[in-house]
C-alpha positions as a Python dict, from the first residue, in 0.01 Angstrom:
ca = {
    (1, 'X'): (0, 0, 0),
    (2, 'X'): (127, -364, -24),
    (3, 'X'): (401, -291, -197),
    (4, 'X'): (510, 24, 38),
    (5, 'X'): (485, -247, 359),
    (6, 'X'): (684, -520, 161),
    (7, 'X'): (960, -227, 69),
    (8, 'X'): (960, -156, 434),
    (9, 'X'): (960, -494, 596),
    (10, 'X'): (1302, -549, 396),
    (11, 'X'): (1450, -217, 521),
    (12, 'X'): (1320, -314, 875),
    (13, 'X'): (1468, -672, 813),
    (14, 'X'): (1827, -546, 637),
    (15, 'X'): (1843, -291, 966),
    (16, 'X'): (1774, -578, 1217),
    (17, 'X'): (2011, -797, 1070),
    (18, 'X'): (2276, -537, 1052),
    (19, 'X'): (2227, -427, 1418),
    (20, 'X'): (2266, -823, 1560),
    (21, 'X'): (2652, -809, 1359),
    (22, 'X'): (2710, -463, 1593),
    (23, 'X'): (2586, -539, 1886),
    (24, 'X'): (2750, -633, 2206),
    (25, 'X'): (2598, -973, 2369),
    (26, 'X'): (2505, -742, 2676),
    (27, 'X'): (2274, -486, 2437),
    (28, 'X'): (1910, -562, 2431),
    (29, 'X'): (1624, -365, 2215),
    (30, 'X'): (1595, -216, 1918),
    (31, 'X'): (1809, 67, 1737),
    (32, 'X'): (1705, 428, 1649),
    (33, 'X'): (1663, 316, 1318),
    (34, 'X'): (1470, -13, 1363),
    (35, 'X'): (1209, 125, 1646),
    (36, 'X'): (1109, 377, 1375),
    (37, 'X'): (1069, 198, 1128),
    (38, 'X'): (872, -14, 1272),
    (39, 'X'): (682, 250, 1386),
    (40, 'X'): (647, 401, 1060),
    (41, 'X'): (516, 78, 963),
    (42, 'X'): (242, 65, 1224),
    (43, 'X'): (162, 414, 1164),
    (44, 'X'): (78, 352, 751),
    (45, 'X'): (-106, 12, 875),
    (46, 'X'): (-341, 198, 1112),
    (47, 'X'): (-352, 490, 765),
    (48, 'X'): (-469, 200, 548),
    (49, 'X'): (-729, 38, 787),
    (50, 'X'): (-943, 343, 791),
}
């Protein structure tokens, strides 16, 4: 499972970084693609707890 979350932090972290060189100074919050990852992420880290 460790090496599933690391794999995804990196995608989470390459998508974040790619949305702050697109965005417009006014746009605020997360993309499509970064709010689910990141709820992917929560959703495997609640899977592994139990």
């Amino acid at each position: 499972m460790d090496k599933i979350l690391n794999l995804l932090n990196q995608i989470i972290e390459y998508n974040t970084y790619q949305d702050l060189l697109t965005k417009d100074n006014k746009d605020t919050g997360d993309t499509w693609n970064v709010h689910h990852l990141k709820l992917l992420k929560q959703l495997l880290q609640e899977y592994a707890s139990k």
